[in-house]
C-alpha positions as CSV (number, residue, x, y, z in Angstrom):
1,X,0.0,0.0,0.0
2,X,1.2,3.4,-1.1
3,X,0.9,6.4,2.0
4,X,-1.3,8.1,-0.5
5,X,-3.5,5.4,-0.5
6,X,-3.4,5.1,3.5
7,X,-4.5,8.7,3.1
8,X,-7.7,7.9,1.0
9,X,-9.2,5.4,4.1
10,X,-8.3,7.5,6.4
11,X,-9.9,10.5,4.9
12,X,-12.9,8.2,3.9
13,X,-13.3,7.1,7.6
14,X,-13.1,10.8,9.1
15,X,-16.2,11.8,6.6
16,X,-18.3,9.2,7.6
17,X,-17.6,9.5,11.4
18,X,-18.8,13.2,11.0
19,X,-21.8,12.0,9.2
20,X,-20.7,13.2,5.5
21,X,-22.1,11.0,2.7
22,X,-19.1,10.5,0.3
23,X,-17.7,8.1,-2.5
24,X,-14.7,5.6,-2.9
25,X,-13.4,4.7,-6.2
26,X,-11.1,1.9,-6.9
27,X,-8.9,1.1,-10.1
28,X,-9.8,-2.4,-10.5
29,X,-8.0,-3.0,-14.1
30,X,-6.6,-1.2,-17.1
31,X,-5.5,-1.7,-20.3
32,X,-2.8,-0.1,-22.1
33,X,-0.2,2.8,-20.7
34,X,-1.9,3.5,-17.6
35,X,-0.7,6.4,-15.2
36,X,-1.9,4.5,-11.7
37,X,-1.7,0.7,-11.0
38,X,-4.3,-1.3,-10.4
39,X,-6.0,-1.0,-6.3
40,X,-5.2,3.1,-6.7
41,X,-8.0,4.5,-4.9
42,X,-9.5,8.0,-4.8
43,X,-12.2,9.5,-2.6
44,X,-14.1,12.3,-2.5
45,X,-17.2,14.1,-0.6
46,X,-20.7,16.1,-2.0
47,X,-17.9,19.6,-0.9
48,X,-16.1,18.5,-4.0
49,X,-12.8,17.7,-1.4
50,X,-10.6,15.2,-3.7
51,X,-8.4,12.6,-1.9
52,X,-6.0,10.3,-3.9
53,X,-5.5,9.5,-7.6
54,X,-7.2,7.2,-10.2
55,X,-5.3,8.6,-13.1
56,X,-2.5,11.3,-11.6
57,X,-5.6,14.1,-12.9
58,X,-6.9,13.0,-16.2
59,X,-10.2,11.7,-15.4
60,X,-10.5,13.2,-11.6
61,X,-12.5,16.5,-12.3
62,X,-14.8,14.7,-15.1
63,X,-15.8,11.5,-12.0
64,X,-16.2,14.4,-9.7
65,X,-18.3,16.1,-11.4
66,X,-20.9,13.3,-12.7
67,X,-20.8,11.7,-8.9
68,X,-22.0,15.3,-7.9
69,X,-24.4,15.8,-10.2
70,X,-26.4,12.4,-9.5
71,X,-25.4,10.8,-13.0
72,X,-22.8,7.7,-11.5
73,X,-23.3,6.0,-8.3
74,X,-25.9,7.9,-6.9
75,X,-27.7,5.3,-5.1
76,X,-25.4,2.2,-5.6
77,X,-22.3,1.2,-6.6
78,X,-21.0,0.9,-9.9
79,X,-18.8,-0.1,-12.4
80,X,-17.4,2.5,-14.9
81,X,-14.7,3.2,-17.6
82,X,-12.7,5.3,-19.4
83,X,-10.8,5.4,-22.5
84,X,-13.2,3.7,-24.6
85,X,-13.6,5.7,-27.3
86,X,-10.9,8.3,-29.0
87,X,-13.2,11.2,-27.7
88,X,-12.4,9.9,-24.3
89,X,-8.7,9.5,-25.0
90,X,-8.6,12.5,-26.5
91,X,-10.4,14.5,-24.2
92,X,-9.0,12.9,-20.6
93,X,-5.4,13.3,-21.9
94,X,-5.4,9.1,-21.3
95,X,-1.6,7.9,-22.7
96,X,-1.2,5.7,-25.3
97,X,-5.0,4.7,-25.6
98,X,-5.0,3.4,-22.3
99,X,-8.8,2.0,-20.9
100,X,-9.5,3.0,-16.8
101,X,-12.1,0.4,-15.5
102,X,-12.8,1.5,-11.9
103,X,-15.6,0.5,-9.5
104,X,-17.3,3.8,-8.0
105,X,-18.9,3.2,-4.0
106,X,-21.5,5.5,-2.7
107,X,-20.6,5.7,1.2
108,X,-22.9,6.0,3.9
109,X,-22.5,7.2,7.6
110,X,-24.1,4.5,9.1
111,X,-22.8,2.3,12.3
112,X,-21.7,-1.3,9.8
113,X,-20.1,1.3,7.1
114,X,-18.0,3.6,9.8
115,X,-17.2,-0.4,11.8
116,X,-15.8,-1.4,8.5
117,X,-13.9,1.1,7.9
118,X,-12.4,1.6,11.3
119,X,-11.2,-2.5,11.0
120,X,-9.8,-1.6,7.9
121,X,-7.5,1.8,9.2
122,X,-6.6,-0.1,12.4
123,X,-5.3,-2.8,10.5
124,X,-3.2,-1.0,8.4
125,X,-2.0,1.2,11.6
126,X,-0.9,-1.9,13.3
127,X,0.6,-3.2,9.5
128,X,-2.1,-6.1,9.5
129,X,-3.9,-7.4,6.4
130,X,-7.4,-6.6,5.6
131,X,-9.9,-8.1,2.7
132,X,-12.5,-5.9,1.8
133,X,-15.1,-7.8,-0.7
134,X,-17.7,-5.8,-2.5
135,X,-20.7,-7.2,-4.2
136,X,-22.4,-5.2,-7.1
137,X,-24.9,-7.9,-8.0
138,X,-26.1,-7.4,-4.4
139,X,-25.3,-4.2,-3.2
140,X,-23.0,-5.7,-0.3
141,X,-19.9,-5.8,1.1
142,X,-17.7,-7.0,3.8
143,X,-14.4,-6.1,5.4
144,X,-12.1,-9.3,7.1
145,X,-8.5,-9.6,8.3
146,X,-6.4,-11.8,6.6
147,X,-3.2,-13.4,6.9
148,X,-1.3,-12.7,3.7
149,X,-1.8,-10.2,1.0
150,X,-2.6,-10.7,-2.3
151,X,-3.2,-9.3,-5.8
152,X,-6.5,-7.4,-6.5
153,X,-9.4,-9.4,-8.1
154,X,-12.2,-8.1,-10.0
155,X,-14.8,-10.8,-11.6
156,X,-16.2,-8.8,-14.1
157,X,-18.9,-11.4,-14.9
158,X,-19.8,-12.0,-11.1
159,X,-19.3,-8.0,-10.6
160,X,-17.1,-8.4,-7.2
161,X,-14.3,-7.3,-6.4
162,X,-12.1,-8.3,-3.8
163,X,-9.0,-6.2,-2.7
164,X,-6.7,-6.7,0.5
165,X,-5.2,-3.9,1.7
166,X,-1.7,-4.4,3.3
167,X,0.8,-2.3,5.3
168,X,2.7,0.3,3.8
169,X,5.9,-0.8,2.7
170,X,8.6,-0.6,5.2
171,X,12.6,-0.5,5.5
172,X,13.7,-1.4,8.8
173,X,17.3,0.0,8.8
174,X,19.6,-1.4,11.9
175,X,22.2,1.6,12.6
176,X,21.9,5.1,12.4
177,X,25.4,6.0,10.1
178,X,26.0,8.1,7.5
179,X,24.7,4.9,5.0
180,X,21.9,4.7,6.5
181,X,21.0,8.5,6.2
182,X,21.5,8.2,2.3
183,X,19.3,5.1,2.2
184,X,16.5,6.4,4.7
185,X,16.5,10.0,2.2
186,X,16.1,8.0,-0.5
187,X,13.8,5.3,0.4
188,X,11.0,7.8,1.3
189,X,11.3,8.7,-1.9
190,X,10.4,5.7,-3.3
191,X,7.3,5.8,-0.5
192,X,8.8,3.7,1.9
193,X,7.8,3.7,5.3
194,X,11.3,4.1,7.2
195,X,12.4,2.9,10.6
196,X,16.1,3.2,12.0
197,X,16.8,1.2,15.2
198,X,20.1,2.0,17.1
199,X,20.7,1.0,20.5
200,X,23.1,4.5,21.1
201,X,20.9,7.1,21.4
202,X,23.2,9.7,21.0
203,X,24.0,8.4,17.1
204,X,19.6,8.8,16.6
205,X,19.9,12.1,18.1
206,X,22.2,13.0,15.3
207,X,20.1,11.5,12.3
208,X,18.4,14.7,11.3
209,X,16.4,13.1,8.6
210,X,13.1,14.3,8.6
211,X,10.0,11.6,8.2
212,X,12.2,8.9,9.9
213,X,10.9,6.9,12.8
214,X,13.7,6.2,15.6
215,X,13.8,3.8,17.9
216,X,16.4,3.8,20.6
217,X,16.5,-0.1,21.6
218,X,18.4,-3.3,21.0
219,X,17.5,-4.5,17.5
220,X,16.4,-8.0,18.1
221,X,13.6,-6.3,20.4
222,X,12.5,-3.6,18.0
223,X,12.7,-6.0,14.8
224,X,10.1,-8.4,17.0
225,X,8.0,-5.8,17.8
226,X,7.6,-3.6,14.4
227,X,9.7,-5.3,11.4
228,X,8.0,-9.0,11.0
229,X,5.5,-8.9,7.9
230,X,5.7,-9.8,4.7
231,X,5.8,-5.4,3.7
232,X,9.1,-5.0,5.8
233,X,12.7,-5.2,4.3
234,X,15.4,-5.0,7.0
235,X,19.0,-3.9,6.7
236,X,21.7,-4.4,8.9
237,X,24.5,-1.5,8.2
238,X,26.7,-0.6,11.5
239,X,29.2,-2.5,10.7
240,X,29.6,-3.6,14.4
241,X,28.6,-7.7,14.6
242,X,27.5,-7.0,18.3
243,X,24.4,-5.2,17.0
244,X,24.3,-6.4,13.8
245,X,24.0,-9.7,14.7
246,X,21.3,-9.4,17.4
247,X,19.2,-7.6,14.9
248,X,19.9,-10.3,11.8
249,X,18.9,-13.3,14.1
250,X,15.4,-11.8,14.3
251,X,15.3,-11.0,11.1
252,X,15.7,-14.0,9.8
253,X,13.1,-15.7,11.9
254,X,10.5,-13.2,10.2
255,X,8.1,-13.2,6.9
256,X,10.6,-10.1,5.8
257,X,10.4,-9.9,1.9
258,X,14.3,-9.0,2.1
259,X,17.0,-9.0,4.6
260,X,20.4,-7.8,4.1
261,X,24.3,-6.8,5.9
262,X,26.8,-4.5,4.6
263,X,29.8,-5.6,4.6
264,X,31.9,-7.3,2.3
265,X,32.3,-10.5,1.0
266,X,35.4,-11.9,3.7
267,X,33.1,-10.0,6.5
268,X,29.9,-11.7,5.5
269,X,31.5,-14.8,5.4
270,X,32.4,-14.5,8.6
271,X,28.8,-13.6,9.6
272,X,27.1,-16.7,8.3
273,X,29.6,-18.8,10.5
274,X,28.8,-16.7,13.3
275,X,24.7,-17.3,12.5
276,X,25.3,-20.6,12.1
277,X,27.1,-21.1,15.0
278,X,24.5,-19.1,17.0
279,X,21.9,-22.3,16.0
280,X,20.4,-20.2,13.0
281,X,19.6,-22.9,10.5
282,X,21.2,-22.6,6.5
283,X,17.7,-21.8,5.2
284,X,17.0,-19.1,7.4
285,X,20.8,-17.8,6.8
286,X,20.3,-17.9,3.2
287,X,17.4,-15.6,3.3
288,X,20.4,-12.9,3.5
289,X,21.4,-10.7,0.9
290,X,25.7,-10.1,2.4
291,X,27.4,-8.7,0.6
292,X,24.6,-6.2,0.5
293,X,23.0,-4.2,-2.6
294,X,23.4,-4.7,-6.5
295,X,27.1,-5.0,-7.4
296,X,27.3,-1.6,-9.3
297,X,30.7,-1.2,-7.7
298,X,29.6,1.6,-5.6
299,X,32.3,3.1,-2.9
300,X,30.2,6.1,-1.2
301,X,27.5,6.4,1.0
302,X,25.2,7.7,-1.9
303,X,26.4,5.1,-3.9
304,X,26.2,2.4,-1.7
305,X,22.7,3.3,-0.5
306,X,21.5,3.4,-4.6
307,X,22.7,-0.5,-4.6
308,X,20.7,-1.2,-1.8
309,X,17.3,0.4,-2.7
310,X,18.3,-1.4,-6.4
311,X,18.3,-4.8,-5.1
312,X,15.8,-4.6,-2.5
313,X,13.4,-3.1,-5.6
314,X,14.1,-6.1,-7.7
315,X,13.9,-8.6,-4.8
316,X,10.1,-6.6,-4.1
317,X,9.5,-7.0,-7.4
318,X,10.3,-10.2,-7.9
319,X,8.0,-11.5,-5.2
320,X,5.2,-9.6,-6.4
321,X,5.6,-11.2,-10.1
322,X,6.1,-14.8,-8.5
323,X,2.7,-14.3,-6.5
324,X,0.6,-13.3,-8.9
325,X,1.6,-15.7,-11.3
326,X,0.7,-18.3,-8.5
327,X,-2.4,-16.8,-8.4
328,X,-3.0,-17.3,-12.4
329,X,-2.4,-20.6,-12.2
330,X,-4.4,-21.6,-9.6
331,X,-7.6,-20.4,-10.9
332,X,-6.5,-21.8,-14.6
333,X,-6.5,-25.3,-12.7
């Protein structure tokens, strides 16, 4: 889940706890070039107040205005498109003649929407899973938590859609150095949710980079109690085996989508003796990325950050591609 999406339920849930009637849209496919991915969501109230993005602003005024003036999803929900035609193209400044098929939710103050939606933000505050399943045959829908996250479904010939919302995605950095500052800068950039544990508080004091949650704790401790979902990549980059190590045991123990130690490749041989020496079995140990990071051959703290983010993009990636094509294949069988 991107922040901006975060933003959107959040923003939804605050309108209907003050009573405000409102709508939720959802990107359920596309075809073609397409400027947001599937599962972008976008909300906005009768005031005309826009949160989020369906199309970063080609289509955004045009929905606003037909859910405002009665003519989509006055009374129900409902499935809509865009880019059918060249006129639409043409006129919504769609790229490439891409096709927006989105599913549009009038929202309703009452006491089963506003509980919904509350399970739904508290799970994603405490970086839980939550399914959200919405019938259009039947007008209903249903928010559950769930263990796992997975790709967004829409059955266009049932008319339901089912989308799991999961945690932001998170870097979990172990050691507050100069590496770290590079990789925490840059990581927000690429909408990472960023953590840096150090057990010397006076190195966290120093950080200075703005956005950044610190924790001043032992890192086996604070990688228990924040960094163990499958959202989370943790990286180990103090250089000083007494931390490192406390933190990477942990780590490794987790549903982490990566895990990785600077160092290079002598040092991180040396690491993997210690783990293994330290009961931590080969399987788990070979869940770690040491040396860390792409090898671009990168020397500075910019550059060596850059590797990291690099790897731990493809790795991301990677997952994501393996999943879904899990998914294909099960419902081809």
């Amino acid at each position: 889940m991107q922040a901006v999406d975060k933003e959107v339920l959040s923003q939804l849930l605050t309108w209907l706890t003050n009573g405000e009637p409102c709508w939720l849209a959802t990107v359920v496919q596309t075809w073609g070039s397409s400027p947001r991915p599937v599962g972008s969501l976008l909300a906005c109230n009768h005031a005309g107040k826009i949160v989020g993005s369906l199309s970063g602003g080609c289509v955004e005024e045009d929905l606003l205005e037909k859910l405002t003036r009665g003519e989509l999803a006055s009374d129900k929900a409902q499935f809509f498109q865009y880019g059918i035609t060249a006129e639409d193209t043409e006129k919504f400044g769609l790229p490439c003649g891409g096709h927006l098929y989105i599913v549009v939710e009038p929202q309703v103050s009452d006491a089963q929407t506003i509980a919904d939606f509350t399970l739904l933000n508290n799970a994603l505050n405490q970086r839980q899973c939550a399914q959200r399943t919405v019938n259009l045959a039947d007008q209903t829908s249903r928010v559950a938590l769930v263990e796992t996250h997975s790709p967004l479904q829409w059955q266009a010939q049932e008319q339901i859609l089912t989308h799991t919302y999961g945690p932001r995605f998170q870097l979990f950095i172990i050691g507050a150095g100069m590496v770290s500052k590079y990789l925490a800068e840059m990581a927000q950039m690429l909408d990472y949710e960023v953590t840096v544990c150090d057990p010397r508080a006076e190195l966290l004091a120093d950080f200075g980079v703005a956005g950044v949650h610190t924790i001043a704790d032992m890192p086996d401790d604070a990688v228990r109690a924040h960094a163990k979902d499958q959202a989370t990549a943790i990286v180990a980059l103090t250089h000083d085996p007494r931390i490192d190590d406390m933190g990477l045991m942990e780590a490794l123990t987790t549903d982490a989508f990566y895990i990785g130690a600077m160092g290079s490749t002598r040092t991180s041989a040396s690491r993997r003796e210690r783990l293994q020496a330290l009961d931590i079995s080969n399987e788990d140990i070979d869940k770690l990325h040491a040396p860390i990071g792409l090898p671009i051959g990168s020397k500075t703290p910019p550059e060596i950050a850059i590797a990291i983010l690099a790897e731990i993009t493809a790795v991301r990636k990677q997952r994501l591609t393996s999943t879904t094509e899990q998914l294909q294949a099960l419902s081809a069988g």
